[in-house]
C-alpha positions as CSV (number, residue, x, y, z in Angstrom):
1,X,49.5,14.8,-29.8
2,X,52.0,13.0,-31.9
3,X,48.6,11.3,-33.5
4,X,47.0,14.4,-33.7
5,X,49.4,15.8,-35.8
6,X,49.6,12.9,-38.1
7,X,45.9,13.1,-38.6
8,X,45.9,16.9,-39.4
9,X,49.1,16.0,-42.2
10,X,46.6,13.3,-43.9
11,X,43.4,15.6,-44.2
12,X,46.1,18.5,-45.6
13,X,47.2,16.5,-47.7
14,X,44.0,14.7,-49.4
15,X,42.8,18.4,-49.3
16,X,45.9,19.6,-51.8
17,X,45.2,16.3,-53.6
18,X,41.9,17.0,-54.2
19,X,42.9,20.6,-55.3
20,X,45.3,19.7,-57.9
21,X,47.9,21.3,-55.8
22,X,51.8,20.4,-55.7
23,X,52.2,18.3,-52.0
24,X,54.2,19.4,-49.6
25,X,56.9,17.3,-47.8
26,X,56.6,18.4,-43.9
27,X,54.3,20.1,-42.1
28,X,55.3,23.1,-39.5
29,X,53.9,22.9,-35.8
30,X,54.1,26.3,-33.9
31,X,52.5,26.9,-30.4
32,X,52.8,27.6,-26.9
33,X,50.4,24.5,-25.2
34,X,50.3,24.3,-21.3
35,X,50.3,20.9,-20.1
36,X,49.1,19.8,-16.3
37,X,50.0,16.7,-15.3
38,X,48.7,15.2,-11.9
39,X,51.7,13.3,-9.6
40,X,49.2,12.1,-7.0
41,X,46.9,13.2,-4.1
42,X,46.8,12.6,-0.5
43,X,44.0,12.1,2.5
44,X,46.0,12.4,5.8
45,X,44.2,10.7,9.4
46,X,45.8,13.1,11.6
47,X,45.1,10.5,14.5
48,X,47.3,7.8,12.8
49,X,49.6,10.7,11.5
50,X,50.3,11.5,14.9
51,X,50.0,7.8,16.3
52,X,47.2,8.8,18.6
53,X,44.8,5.7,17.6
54,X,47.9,3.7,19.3
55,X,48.3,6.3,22.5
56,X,46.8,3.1,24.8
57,X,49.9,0.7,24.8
58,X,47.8,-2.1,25.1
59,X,45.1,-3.6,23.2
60,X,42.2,-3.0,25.2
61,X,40.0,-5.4,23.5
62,X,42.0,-8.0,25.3
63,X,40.9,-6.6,28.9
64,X,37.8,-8.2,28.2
65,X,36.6,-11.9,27.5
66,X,33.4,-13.5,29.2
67,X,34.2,-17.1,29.0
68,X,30.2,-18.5,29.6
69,X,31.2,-22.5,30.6
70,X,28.3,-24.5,29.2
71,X,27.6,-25.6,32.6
72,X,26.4,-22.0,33.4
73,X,24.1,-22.5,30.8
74,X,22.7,-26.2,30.9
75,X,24.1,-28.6,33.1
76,X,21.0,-31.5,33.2
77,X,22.0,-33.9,30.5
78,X,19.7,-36.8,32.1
79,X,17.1,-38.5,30.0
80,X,14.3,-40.2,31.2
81,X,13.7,-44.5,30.6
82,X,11.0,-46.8,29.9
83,X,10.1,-50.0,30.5
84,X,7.6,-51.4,28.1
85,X,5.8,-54.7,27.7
86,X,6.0,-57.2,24.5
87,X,5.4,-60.4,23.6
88,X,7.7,-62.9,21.6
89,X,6.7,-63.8,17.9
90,X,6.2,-67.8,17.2
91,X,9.3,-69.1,15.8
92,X,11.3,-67.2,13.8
93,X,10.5,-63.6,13.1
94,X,11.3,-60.1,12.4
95,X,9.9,-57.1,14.8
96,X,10.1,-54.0,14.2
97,X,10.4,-51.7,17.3
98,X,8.4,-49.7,18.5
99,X,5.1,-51.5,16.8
100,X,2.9,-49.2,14.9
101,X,0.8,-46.8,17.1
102,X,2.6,-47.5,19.9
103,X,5.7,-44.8,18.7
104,X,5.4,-43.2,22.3
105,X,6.4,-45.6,24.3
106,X,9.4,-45.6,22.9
107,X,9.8,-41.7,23.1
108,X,13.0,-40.3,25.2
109,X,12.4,-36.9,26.7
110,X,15.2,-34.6,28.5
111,X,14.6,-33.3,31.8
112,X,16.2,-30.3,31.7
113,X,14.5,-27.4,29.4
114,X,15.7,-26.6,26.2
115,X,14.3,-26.5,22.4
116,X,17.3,-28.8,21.0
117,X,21.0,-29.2,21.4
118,X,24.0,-29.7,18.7
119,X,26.7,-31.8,20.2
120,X,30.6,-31.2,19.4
121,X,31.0,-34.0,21.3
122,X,29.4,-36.5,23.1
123,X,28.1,-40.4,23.5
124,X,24.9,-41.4,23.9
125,X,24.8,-44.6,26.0
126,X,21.8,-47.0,25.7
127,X,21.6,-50.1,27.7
128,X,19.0,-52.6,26.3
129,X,17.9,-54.9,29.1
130,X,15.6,-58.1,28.4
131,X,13.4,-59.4,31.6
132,X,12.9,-63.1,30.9
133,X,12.3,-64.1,27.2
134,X,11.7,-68.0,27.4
135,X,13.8,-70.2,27.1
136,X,15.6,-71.7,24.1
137,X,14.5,-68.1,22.5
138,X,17.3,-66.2,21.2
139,X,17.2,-62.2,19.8
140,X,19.5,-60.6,17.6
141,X,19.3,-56.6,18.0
142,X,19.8,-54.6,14.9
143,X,19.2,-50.9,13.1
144,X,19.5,-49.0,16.7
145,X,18.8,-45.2,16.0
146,X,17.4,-42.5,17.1
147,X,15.0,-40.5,15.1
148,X,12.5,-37.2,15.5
149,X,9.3,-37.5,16.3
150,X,8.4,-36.9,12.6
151,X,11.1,-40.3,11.9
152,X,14.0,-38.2,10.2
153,X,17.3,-39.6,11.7
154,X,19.3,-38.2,14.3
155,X,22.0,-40.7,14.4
156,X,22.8,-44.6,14.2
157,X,24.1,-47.0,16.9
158,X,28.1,-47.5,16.5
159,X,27.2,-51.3,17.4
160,X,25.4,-53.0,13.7
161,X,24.0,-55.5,16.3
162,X,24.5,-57.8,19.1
163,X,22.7,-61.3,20.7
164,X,20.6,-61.6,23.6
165,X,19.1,-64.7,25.2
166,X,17.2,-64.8,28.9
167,X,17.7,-62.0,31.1
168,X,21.1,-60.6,28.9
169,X,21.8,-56.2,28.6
170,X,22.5,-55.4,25.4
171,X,24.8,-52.2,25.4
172,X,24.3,-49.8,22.6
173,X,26.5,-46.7,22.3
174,X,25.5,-43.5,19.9
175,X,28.6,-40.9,18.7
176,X,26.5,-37.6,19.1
177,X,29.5,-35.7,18.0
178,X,28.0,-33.0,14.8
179,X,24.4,-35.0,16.2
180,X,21.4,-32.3,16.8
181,X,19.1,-33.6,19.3
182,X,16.0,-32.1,20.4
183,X,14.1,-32.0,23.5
184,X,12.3,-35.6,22.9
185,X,13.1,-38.0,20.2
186,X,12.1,-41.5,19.6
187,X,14.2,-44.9,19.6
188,X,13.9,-47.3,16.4
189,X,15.5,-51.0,16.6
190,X,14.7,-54.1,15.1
191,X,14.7,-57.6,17.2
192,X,15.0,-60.7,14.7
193,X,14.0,-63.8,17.0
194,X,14.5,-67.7,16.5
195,X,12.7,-70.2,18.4
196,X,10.2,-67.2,20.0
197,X,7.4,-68.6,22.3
198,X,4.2,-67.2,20.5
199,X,3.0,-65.2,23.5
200,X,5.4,-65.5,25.6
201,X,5.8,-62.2,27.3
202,X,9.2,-60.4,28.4
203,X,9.6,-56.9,29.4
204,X,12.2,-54.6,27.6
205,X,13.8,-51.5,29.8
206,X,15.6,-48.8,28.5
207,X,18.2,-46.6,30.7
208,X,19.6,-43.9,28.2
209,X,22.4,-41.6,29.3
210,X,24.6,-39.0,28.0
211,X,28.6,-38.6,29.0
212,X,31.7,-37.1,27.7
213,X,29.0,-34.1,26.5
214,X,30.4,-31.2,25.1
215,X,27.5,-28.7,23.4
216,X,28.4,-27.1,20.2
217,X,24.6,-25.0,20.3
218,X,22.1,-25.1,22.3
219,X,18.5,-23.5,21.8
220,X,15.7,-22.6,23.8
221,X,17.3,-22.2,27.4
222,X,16.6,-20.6,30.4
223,X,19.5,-20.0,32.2
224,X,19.9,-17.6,35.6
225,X,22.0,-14.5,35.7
226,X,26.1,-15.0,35.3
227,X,27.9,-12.2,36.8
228,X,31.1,-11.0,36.6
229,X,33.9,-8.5,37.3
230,X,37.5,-7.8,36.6
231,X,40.2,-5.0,36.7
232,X,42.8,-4.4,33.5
233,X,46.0,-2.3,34.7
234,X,48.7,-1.0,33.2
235,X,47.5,0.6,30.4
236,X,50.4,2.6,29.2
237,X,49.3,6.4,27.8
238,X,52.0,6.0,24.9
239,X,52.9,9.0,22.6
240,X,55.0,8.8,20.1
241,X,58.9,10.5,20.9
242,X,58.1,13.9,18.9
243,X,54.6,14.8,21.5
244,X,55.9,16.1,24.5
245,X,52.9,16.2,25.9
246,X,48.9,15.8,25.4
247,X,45.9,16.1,26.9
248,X,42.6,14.9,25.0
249,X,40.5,18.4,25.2
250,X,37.1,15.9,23.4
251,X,36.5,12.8,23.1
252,X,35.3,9.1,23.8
253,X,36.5,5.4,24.0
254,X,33.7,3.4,22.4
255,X,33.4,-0.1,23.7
256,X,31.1,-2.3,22.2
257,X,30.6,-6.3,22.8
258,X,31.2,-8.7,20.4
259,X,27.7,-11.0,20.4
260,X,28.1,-13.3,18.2
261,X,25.6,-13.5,14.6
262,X,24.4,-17.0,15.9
263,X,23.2,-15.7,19.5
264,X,19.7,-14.6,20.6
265,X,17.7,-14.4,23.7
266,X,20.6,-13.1,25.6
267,X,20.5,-9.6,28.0
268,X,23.8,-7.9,29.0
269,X,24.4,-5.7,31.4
270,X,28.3,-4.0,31.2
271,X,29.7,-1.7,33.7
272,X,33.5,0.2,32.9
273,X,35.5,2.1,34.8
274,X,38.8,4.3,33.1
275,X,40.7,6.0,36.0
276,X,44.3,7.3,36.2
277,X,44.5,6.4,39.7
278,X,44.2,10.7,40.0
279,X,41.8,12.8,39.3
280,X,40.5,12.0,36.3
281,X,37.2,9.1,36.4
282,X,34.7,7.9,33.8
283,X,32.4,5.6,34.3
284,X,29.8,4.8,31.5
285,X,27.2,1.2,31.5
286,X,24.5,0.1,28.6
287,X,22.2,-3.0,28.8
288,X,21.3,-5.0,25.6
289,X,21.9,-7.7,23.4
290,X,25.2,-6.2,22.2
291,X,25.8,-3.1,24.7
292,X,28.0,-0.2,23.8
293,X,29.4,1.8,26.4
294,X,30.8,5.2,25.5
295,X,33.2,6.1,27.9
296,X,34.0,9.8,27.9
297,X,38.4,10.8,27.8
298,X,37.7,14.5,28.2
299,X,40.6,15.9,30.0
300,X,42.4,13.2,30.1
301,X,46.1,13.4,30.4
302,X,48.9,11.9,28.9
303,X,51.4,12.2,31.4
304,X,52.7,9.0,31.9
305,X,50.4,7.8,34.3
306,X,49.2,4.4,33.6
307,X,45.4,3.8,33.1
308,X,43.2,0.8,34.3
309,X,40.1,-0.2,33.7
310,X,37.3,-1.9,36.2
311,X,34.5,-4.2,34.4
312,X,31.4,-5.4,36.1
313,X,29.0,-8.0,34.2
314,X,25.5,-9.9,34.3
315,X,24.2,-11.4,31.6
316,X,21.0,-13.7,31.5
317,X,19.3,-15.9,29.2
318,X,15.4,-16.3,28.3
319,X,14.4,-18.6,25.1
320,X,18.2,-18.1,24.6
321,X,20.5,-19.6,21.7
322,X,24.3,-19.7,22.4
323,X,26.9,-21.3,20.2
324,X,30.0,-23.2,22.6
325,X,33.5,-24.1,21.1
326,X,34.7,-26.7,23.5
327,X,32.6,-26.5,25.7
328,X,33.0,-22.6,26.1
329,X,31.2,-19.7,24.8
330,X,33.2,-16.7,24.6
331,X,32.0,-12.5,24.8
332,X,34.8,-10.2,23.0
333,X,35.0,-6.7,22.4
334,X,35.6,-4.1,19.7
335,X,37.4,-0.8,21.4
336,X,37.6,2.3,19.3
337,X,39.2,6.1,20.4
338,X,37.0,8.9,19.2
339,X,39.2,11.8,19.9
340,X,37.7,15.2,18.4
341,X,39.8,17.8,20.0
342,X,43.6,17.5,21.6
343,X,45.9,19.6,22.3
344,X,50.0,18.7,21.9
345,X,53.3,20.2,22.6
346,X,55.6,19.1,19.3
347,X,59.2,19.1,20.5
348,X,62.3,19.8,21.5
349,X,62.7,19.9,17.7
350,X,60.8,19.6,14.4
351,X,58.8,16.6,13.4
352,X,59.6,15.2,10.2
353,X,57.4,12.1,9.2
354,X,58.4,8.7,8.2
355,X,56.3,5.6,7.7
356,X,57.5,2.4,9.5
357,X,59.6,1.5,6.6
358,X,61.6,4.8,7.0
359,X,59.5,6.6,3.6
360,X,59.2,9.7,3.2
361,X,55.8,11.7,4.0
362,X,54.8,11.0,-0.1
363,X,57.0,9.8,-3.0
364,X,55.8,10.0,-6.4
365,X,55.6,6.3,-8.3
366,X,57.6,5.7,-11.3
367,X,56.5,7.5,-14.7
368,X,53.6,9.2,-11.9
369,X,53.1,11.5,-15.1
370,X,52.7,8.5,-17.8
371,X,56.0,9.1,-19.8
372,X,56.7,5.7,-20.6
373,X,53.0,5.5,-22.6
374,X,54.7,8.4,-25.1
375,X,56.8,8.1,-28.4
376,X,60.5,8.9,-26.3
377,X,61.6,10.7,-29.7
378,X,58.1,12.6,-29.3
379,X,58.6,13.7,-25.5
380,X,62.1,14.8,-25.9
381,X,61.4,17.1,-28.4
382,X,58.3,18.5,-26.1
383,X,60.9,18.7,-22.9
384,X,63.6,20.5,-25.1
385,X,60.3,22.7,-25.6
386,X,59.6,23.8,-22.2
387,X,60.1,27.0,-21.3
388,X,58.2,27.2,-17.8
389,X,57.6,23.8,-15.0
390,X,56.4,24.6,-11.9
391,X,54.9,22.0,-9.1
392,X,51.2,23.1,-7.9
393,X,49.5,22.1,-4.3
394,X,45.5,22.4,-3.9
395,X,45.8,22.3,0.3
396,X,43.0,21.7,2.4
397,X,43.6,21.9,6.3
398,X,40.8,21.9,8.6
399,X,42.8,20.4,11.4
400,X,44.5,23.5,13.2
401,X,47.6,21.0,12.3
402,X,50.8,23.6,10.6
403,X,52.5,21.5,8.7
404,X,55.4,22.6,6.2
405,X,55.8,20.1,3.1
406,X,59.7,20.2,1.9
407,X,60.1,19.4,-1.8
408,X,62.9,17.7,-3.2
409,X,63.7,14.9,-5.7
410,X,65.0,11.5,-5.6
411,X,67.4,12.3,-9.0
412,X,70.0,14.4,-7.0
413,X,68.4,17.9,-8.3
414,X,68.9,20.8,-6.1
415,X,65.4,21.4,-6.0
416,X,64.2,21.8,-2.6
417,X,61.6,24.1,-1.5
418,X,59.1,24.0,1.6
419,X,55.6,25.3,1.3
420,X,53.7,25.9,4.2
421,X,50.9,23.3,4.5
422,X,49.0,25.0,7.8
423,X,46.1,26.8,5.7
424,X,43.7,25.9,3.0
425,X,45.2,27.7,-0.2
426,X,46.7,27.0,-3.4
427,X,50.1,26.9,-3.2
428,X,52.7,27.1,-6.6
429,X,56.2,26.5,-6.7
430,X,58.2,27.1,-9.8
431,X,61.4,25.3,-10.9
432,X,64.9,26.8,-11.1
433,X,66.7,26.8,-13.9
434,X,69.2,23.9,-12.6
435,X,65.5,22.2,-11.6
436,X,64.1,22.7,-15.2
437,X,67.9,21.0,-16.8
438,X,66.9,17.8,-14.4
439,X,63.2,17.9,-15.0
440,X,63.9,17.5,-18.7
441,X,66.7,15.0,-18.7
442,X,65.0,12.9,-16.1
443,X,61.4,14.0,-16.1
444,X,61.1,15.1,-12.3
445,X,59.8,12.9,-9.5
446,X,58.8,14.6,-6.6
447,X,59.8,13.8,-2.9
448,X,57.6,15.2,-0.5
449,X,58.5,15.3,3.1
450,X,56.0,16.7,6.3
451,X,57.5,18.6,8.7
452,X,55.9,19.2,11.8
453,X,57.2,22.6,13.9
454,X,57.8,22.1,17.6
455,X,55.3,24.3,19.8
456,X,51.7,23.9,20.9
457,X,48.9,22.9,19.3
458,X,45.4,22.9,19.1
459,X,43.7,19.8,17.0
460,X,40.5,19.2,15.6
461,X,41.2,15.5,14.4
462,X,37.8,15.4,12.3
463,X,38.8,18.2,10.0
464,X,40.1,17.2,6.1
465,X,43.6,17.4,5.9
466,X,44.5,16.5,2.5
467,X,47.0,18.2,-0.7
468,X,46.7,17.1,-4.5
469,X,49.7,17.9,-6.1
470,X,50.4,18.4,-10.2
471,X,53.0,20.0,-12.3
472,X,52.1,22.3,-14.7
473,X,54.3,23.0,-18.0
474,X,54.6,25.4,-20.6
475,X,55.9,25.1,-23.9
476,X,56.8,26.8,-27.3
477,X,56.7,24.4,-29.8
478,X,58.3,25.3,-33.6
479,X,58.6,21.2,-34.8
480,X,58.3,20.1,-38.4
481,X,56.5,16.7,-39.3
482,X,56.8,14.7,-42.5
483,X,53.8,14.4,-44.2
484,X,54.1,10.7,-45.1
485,X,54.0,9.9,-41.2
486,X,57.5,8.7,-40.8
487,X,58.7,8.1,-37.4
């Protein structure tokens, strides 16, 4: 406003320039403007509101975990040898093994049934034994790797190389660890000879074997149904101090398992029971990939009776892809409480709300109105101005919830004032004079507490239950401005 008026002084006066006119000094502002200024607004969850998402004192997601041991899923990690036949070079001389179009003898296949496995851990272990190369011949072994049928490489030998003469094992050993190996792959190695017998022929055997495996993946497995069951107890119906009583009139506990991004090829049937060891009983069961089981809470107490739930599991494998950490692939759970309808008994007394840090229901953040971004000389003069303040409340309350919300201020004003919260209308409250002394000296910051009366009620938690709240001010302004702009 301030630079509104300044603007209006400058064209008034280039105007009485322009006419030849004397120029005045100051400039007269007279008016009654209405000002609303918004403080804040609020979206209430009446199930977090009245702690019913935490009603179950335990965190049923932990009641259940399928730990799936890699052994349930592929347990065969022996590979099958081969013995082939070569002859020694003359002399001295390099060989490269396997020799060119002979790559499948050299080719080592699993004999269990998968598409290919990534280790986390493991060691292959390949013993290199030499049947008879003549005598006085000598063989170092070098570049010992495996490699893909197309000859990208899997991994390299720890060992760079070691010496065999006559009838000696050379023991090779491969870290698999981060390694992906696929159903067949080929071993490369290089033999560089001294004093060969051109001729001469020897017979090389290979005995591969896998230990200390632990899978990080595996792909492409069969595996046979791993069933399951369990019973979780104890679940505690917990209501906060201020509900008396409740009893869910609709609603559902959604449970829905946790298959990992990374999985596929796997079929899971889930079974749940929720009882309260009385009269109320829900079972609900789903089959799929990720099932979700829908487990209906109508009518169910909350009386302090203690809940428990009963799981039964079978999940099965075809073409399947599983990810393992240590050895162990795990099934978790997301759990979530649909409640549409409860009804509560509030009491023995009133509810007033506090966050966990002891807050009121809503407190206005400093300057909520934007004070501190206008001239002070400028607002003072506007405040000494008001002649009318008044704090406004747009409710909407679809809930069947009849809260009251008590006004008051955090400045020590004896403005306090409820106003009742239970149906959808606009609501006003106006300040009193001692309100209207502290709103100008401190520029009021509302306190805004929700009060809950003891008594029944009836809840629809998916109604909107929200307030904006503003304050609305009217003025008479008679201020004078100089012309030249000064502050």
């Amino acid at each position: 406003m301030r630079q509104v008026i300044r603007l209006l002084s400058a064209g008034l006066a280039l105007g009485l320039i322009a006419l030849g006119c004397e120029l005045p000094t100051e400039v007269q502002v007279k008016g009654s403007p209405d000002y609303q200024l918004p403080a804040g607004r609020l979206s209430i969850n009446l199930n977090e509101l009245l702690g019913i998402d935490d009603a179950f004192g335990v965190d049923i997601e932990e009641s259940f975990v399928v730990d799936i041991d890699q052994s349930d899923v592929f347990d065969d990690f022996s590979l099958d040898g081969f013995t082939v036949g070569l002859v020694e070079p003359d002399g001295s001389a390099t060989v490269n093994l396997p020799p060119s179009g002979q790559e499948g003898l050299f080719t080592i296949s699993a004999l269990g049934t998968y598409s290919e496995i990534e280790f986390e851990n493991g060691t292959l272990n390949l013993p290199l034994e030499f049947d008879t190369l003549s005598a006085g011949a000598e063989a170092i072994i070098s570049n010992v790797r495996l490699v893909t049928s197309g000859g990208a490489v899997i991994a390299n030998a720890d060992e760079d190389s070691i010496t065999v003469t006559g009838n000696d094992t050379a023991a090779f050993s491969i870290d698999l660890a981060g390694a992906v190996l696929p159903n067949s792959f080929r071993l490369e190695l290089r033999l560089e000879f001294t004093d060969g017998d051109a001729g001469h022929g020897y017979d090389l055997s290979v005995s591969p074997g896998i230990t200390g495996a632990e899978i990080a993946r595996i792909s492409g497995v069969d595996f046979p149904a791993i069933d399951g069951d369990a019973t979780y107890e104890g679940i505690e119906l917990d209501t906060p101090d201020f509900i008396e009583s409740a009893t869910i009139v609709e609603g559902e506990m959604v449970l829905l398992v946790n298959t990992p991004d990374n999985w596929s090829g796997i079929e899971i049937f889930l079974e749940a029971t929720i009882s309260d060891g009385g009269s109320f009983s829900e079972t609900a069961s789903d089959t799929g990939p990720s099932p979700e089981l829908r487990l209906p809470l109508d009518g169910l107490p909350f009386d302090g009776s203690s809940l428990e739930i009963d799981w039964n599991w079978e999940i099965t494998g075809t073409n399947a892809t599983i990810a393992f950490e240590a050895g162990v692939a795990s099934l978790g759970m997301d759990v979530e409480l649909a409640i549409t309808d409860l009804t509560l008994e509030i009491g023995p007394d009133d509810y007033v709300f506090e966050d966990d840090d002891g807050n009121p229901f809503f407190r206005a953040e400093d300057d909520a109105f934007g004070r501190d971004e206008v001239d002070d000389d400028f607002m003072q003069d506007i405040f000494d101005s008001i002649r009318y303040a008044s704090m406004n409340f747009a409710v909407v309350n679809q809930t069947g919830l009849n809260p009251l919300l008590e006004l008051s201020d955090d400045g020590g004003s004896s403005f306090a004032t409820t106003v009742d919260f239970s149906v959808t209308a606009p609501q006003q409250v106006e300040l009193t004079e001692a309100d209207f002394d502290h709103f100008r000296e401190n520029f009021f910051l509302p306190v805004v507490n929700l009060i809950i009366p003891q008594g029944t009620l009836s809840l629809d938690t998916t109604g909107e239950l929200s307030v904006g709240i503003w304050l609305e001010v009217r003025s008479e302004i008679d201020l004078k401005f100089p012309l030249g702009g000064e502050e």
